[in-house]
C-alpha positions in Angstrom: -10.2 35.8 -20.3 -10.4 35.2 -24.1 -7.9 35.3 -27.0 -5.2 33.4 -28.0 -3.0 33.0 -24.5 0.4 31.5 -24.0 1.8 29.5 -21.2 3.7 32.4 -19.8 -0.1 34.2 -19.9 -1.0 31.4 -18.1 1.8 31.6 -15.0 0.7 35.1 -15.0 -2.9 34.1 -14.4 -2.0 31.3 -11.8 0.7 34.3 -9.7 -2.2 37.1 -9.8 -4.9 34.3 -8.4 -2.7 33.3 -5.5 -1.5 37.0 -4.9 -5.5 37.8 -4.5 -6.5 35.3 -1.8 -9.6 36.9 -0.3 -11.2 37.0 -3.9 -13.4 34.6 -4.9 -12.9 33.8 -8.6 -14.6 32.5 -11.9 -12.3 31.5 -14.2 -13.6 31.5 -18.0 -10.5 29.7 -20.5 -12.8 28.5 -22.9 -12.4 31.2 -25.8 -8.8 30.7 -25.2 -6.8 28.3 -27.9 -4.3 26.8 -25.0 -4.2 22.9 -25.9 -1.9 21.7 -23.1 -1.5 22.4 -19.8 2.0 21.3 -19.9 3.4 22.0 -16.7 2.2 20.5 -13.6 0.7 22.1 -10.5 -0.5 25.0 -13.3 -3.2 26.6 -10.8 -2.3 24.8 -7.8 -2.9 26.7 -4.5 -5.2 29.2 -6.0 -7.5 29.4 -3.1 -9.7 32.3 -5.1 -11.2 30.4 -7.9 -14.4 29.0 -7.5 -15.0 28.1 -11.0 -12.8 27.0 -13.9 -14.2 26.8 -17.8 -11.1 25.1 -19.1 -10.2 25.5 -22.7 -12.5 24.3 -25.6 -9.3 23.1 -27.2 -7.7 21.7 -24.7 -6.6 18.2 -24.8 -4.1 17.3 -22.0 -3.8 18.0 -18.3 -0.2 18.3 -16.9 -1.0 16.9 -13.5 -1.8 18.2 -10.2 -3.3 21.3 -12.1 -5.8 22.6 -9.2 -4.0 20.9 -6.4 -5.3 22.4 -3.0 -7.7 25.2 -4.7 -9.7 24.4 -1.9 -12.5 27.0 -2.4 -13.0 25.4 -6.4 -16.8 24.2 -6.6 -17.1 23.5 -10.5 -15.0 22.4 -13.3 -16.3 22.3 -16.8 -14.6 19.7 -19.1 -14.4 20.7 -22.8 -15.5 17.8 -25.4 -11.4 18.3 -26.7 -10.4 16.1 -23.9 -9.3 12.7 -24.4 -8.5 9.7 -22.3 -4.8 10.3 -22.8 -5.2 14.0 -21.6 -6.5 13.4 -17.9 -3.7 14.1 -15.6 -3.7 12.7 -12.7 -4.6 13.7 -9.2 -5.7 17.4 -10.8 -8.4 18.1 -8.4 -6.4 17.1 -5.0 -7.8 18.7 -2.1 -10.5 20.4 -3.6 -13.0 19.7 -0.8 -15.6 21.7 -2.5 -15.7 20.2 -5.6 -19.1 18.3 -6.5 -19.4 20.1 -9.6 -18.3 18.7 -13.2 -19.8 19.9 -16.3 -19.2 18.1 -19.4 -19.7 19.2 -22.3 -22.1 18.0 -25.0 -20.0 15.6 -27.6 -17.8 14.7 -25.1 -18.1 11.0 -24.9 -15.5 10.2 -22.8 -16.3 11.7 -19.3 -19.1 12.2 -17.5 -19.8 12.9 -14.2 -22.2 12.2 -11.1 -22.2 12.7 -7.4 -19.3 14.7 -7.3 -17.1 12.0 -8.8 -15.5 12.5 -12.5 -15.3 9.4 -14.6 -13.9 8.2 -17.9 -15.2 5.1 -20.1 -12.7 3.8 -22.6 -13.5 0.9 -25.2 -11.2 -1.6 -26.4 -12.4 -3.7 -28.6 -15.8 -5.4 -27.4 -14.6 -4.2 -23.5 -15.2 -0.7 -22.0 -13.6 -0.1 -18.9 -15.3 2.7 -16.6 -12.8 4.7 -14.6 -13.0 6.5 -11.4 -11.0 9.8 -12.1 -11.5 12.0 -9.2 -13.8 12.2 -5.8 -12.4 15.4 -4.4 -15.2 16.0 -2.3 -15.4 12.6 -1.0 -16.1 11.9 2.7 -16.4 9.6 5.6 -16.8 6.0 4.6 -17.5 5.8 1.1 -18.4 3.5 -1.7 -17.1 2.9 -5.6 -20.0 2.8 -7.8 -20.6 -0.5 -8.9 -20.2 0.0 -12.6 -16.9 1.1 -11.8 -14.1 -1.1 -13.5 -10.8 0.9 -12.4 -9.8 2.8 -10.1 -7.9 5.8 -12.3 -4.0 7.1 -11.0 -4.2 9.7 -8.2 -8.2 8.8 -7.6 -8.4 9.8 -3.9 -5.4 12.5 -3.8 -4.9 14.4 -1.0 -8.3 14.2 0.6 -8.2 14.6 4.4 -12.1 14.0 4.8 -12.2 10.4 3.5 -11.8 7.4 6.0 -13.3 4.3 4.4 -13.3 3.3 1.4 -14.7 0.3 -0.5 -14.0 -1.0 -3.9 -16.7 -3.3 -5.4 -16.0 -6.8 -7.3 -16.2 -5.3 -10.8 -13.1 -2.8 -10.0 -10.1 -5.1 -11.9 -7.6 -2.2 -11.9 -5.7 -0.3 -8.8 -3.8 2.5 -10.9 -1.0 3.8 -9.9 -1.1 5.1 -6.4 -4.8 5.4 -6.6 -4.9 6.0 -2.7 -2.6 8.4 -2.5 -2.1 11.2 0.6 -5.4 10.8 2.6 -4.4 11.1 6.1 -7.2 10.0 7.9 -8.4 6.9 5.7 -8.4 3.9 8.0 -10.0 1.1 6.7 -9.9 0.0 2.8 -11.8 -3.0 1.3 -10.7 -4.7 -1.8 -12.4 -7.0 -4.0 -10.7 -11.0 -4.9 -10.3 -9.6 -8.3 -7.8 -6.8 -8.2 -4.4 -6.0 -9.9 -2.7 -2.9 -9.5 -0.3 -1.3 -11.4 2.9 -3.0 -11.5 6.7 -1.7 -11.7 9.3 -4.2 -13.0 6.1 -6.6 -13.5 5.1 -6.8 -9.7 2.5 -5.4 -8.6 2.6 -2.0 -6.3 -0.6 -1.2 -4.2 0.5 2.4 -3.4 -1.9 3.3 -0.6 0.5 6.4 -0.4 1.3 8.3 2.5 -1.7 7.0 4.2 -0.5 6.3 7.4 -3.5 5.8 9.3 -4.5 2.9 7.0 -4.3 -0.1 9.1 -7.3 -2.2 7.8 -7.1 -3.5 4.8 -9.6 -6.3 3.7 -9.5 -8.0 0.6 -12.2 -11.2 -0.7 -11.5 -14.8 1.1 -11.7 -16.1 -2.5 -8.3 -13.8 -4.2 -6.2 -16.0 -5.8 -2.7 -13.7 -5.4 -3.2 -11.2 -2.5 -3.5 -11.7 1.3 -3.6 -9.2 4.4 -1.4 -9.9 7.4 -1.3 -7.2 10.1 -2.3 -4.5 8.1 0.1 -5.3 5.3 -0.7 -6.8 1.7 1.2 -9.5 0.0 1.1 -11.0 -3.6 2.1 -14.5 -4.2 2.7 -16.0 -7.6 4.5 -18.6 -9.2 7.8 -17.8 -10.1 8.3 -17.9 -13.8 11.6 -20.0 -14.1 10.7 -22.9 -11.8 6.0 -22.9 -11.3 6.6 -25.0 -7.6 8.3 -22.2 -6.2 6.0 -19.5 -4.6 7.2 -16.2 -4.8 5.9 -13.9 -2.1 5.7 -10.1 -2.0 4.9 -7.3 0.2 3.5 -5.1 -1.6 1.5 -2.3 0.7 2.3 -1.4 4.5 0.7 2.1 4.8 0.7 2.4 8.5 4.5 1.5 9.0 6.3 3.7 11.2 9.4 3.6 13.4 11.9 1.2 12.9 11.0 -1.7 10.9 12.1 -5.2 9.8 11.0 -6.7 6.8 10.1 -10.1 7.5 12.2 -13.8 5.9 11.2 -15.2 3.1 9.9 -11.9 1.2 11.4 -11.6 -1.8 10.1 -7.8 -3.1 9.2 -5.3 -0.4 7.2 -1.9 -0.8 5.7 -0.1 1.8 4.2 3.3 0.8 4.4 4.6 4.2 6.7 6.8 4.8 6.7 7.3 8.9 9.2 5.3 9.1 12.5 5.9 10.5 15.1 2.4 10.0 14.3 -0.2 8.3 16.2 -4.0 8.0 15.8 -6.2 5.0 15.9 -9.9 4.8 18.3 -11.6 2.7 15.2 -13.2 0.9 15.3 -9.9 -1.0 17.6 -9.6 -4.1 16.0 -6.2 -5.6 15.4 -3.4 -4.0 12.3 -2.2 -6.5 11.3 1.3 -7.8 9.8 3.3 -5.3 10.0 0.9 -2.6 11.0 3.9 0.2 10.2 7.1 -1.9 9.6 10.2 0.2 10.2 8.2 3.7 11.7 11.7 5.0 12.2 10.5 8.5 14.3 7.5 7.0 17.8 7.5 8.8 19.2 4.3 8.3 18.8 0.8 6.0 20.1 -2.0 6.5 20.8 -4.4 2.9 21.9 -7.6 3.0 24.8 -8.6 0.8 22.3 -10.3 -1.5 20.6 -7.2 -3.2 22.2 -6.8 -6.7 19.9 -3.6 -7.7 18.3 -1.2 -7.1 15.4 0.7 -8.7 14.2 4.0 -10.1 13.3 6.6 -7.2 13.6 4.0 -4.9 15.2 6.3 -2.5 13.9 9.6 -3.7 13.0 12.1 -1.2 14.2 10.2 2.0 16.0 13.9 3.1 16.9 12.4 6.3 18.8 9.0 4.8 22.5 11.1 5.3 24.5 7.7 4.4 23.6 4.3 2.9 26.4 1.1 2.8 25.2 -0.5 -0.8 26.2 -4.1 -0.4 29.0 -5.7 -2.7 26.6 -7.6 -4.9 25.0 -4.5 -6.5 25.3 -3.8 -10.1 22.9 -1.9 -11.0 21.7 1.9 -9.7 18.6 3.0 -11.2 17.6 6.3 -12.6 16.7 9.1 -10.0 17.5 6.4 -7.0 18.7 8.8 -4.6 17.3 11.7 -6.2 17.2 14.8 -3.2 17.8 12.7 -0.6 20.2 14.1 2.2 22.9 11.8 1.1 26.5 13.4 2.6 28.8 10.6 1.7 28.4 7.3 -0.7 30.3 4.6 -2.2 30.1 3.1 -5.6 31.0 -0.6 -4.6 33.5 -2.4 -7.1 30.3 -5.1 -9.2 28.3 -1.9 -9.9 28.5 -1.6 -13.9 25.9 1.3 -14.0 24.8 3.9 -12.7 21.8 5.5 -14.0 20.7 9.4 -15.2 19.8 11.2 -12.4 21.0 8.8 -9.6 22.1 11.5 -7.4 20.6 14.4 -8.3 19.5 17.0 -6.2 21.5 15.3 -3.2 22.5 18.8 -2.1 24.4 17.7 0.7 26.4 15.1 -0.8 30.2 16.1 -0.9 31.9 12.7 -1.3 31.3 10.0 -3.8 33.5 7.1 -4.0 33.9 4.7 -6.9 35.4 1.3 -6.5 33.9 -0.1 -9.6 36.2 -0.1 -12.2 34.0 1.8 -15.0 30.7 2.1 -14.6 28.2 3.3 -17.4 27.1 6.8 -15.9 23.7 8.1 -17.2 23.0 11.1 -19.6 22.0 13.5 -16.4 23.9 15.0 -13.3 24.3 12.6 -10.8 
């Protein structure tokens, strides 16, 4: 396809690909003058293609662009594309895939083994990221030049089951490990950090729920592994003898749950579980902390929570009623975004709540406000 397409030319592309599944596709963009791919999913679930040439001017992914093209075997990246333009998780269940070409001039990816990586300088450091391993399978290993592990890394891979992260990696992007149903056993180096949300840390082995080994170096200063659930302790900043303590990954949760004493932040990123009971250690409940736990019926807050953050709620389709404690003041943006939420109350301390609270909540016919006036945000809620 050549000339000067639009994004509409483009949906038509992506409809008449799925339409055709028994074809087996090469897809040629590079004469084209498209810049962005600004929607997500923009080819997802086109099972025809084989091969993609994406746009010589292209210079941002929108995300999840080939998701589940399962028959794709090479992608060639134009030299256009930046560091700021990778997308994340755009090559998710693409089994097939061992194939990136770069082209020449680009000096910002480069590829090997199947896996699709980007080196960025700052200053006197450059920092080698692990984009994508689509075709990754079995037990694998990082490459040891490898300094991060890049947003959406292993997305949606069902062939994977071990993976280990050598000592140089330093950054866990945001949920790296995301969707890889049968991964079992991860191994972290003592020098990790992971992408944080309100400043904490958030390991985000997503929807993994089959991940109940997870190993990290005798020698980390912050993290520890108790029963097949990660913790970060650190010094809280108001008063350095008290130890603040965090759980920060519990992938293999399931059922009903309690959250021990004495944890202050909880996140799980499993979402197989069904009722959950927090501690009254915890004040916050923090962004993302249950997000697409679609079997979630029922939680249980103590009266000490005061917040709670953005998404934290979002997707849990099964959660029909919640009782928010007195205490809480604050409801984040997009907290209970299409949940199945039938009923709620706004207790009397809360002072806002934020755009797109309730949105999508198609089931939800009553909403009572005891608080006096709350700040609503700009969108629906």
């Amino acid at each position: 396809s050549t000339g000067a397409l639009t994004e509409d030319d483009l949906f038509s592309l992506a409809d008449a690909l799925k339409a055709n599944t028994s074809a087996r596709v090469t897809l040629d963009l590079s004469k084209s003058s498209i810049i962005d791919f600004r929607w997500k999913w923009q080819f997802a679930n086109c099972t025809s293609l084989v091969s993609v040439v994406l746009p010589e001017t292209l210079i941002h992914l929108g995300g999840r662009g080939f998701l589940n093209c399962i028959n794709l075997e090479s992608v060639t990246i134009p030299v256009s594309l930046t560091a700021q333009g990778a997308g994340a998780g755009e090559f998710g269940n693409c089994p097939k895939l061992t194939t990136f070409v770069i082209a020449d001039g680009n000096e910002v990816f480069s590829a090997k083994d199947g896996m699709l990586f980007m080196t960025t300088t700052n200053g006197t450091t450059t920092d080698v990221a692990l984009v994508a391993y689509p075709s990754a399978k079995g037990a694998v290993t990082v490459p040891s030049n490898v300094t991060q592990l890049y947003k959406w890394a292993f997305y949606a891979n069902d062939k994977v089951t071990e993976i280990t992260i050598p000592e140089n990696v330093t950054l866990f992007g945001s949920k790296a490990i995301h969707s890889c149903p049968n991964l079992t056993a991860v191994h972290l180096p003592a020098a990790i950090a992971f992408s944080t949300s309100a400043g904490l840390p958030i390991a985000t082995f997503y929807n993994c729920p089959n991940l109940t080994t997870i190993t990290i170096a005798e020698e980390s200063e912050h993290y520890t592994v108790r029963d097949g659930k990660l913790y970060y302790t650190y010094a809280n900043a108001d008063d350095e003898t008290e130890q603040i303590t965090a759980l920060i990954g519990w992938p293999s949760a399931s059922g009903d749950i309690e959250v021990e004493d004495g944890v202050t932040y909880a996140y799980l990123g499993g979402t197989a579980v069904t009722r959950v009971t927090l501690p009254e250690s915890i004040t916050n409940i923090i962004g993302s902390a249950f997000q697409d736990c679609d079997k979630l019926t029922s939680v249980t807050m103590r009266g000490t929570i005061s917040s709670i953050g953005q998404y934290a709620f979002q997707g849990c389709t099964a959660l029909t009623a919640i009782d928010l404690p007195e205490n809480i003041s604050i409801i984040d943006c997009a907290t209970f975004d299409n949940s199945g939420l039938q009923s709620v109350t706004i207790p009397k301390n809360v002072t806002s709540v934020d755009y797109s609270a309730f949105s999508y909540c198609n089931a939800l016919t009553t909403v009572r406000v005891e608080a006096a006036t709350p700040q609503i945000g700009r969108a629906h809620v």
